[in-house]
C-alpha positions in Angstrom: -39.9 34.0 5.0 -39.9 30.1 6.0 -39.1 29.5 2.5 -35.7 31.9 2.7 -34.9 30.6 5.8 -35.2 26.9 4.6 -33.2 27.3 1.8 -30.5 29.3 4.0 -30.4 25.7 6.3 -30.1 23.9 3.1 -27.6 26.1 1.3 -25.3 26.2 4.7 -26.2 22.0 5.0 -24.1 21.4 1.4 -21.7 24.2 1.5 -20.0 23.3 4.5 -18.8 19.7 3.8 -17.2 21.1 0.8 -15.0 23.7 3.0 -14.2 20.6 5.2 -12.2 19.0 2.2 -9.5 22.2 2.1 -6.0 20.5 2.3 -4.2 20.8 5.6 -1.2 22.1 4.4 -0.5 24.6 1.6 2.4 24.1 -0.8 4.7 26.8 -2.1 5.6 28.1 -5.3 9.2 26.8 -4.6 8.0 23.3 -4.3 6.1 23.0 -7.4 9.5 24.7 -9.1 11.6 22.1 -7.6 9.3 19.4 -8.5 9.2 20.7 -11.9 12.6 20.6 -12.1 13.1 17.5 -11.1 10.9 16.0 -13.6 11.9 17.7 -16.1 15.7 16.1 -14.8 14.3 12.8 -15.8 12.7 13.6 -19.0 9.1 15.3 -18.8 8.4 18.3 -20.9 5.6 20.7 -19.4 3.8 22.6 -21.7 5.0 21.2 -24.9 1.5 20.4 -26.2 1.3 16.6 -25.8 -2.2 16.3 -24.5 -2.6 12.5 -25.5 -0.3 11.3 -23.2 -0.8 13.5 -20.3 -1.3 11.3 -17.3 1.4 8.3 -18.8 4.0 10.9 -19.2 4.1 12.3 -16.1 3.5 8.8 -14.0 6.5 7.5 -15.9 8.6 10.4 -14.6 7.6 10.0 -11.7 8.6 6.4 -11.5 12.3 7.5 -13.2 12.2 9.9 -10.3 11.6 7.3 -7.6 13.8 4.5 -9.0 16.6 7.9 -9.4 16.2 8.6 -5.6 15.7 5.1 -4.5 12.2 5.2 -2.8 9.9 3.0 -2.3 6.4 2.2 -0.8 7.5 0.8 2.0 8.6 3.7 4.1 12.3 5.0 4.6 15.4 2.6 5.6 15.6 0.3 8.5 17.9 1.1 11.1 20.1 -1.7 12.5 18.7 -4.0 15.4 20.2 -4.9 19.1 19.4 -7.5 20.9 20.1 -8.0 24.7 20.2 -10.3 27.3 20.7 -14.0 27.4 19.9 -17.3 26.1 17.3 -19.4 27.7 18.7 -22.7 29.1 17.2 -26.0 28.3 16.0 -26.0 31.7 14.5 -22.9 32.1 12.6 -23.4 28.0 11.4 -26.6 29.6 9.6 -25.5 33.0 8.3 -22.3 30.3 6.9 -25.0 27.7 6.1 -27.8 29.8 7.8 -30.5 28.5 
C-alpha cells in the first residue's frame, strides 16, 4: 500500500508540470487558414512533398511575409512627439549647473 501510494505522489509530482506548459490561448482553424494562405501568397507550397527543405522553406516565407507587410522586431510604428513648455535661460541653466 506505501508502495501505491508513493508511486501515486511521484506520478502526480511529474505529470503536473507538464499540464503547466498548455498555451494560454488557443488558435482557430481560421487562423491557421489565413496563415496558410498568406504563405502560400508569397510562395510556400504545403504538402507538396519537399521534406528536405522543410524548416528553410517556410522561414524564408515567412521573411517574404514580413518584408511584404513591413514588420519588424522592433515593435509597431512610433507615433509623433510633443514637447511643451520653455527654454531654460542662461541664468536659470547656470544657478541649476553651478557654474
Amino acid at each position: 500500500m506505501k508502495s501505491l501510494i508513493r508511486a501515486v505522489v511521484v506520478a502526480t509530482v511529474f505529470a503536473v508540470p507538464a499540464l503547466s506548459f498548455a498555451e494560454g490561448s488557443q488558435i482557430t482553424r481560421a487562423q491557421v487558414r489565413a496563415e496558410l494562405a498568406d504563405l502560400q501568397s508569397v510562395g510556400y507550397h504545403a504538402g507538396d512533398g519537399d521534406q528536405a527543405h522543410y524548416p528553410a522553406a517556410v522561414q524564408a516565407a515567412e521573411a517574404k511575409l514580413a518584408a511584404r507587410n513591413g514588420a519588424t522586431a522592433y515593435g509597431g510604428t512610433a507615433g509623433g512627439a510633443t514637447q511643451s513648455g520653455n527654454r531654460v535661460s542662461q541664468a536659470d541653466w547656470n544657478a541649476m549647473y553651478s557654474r
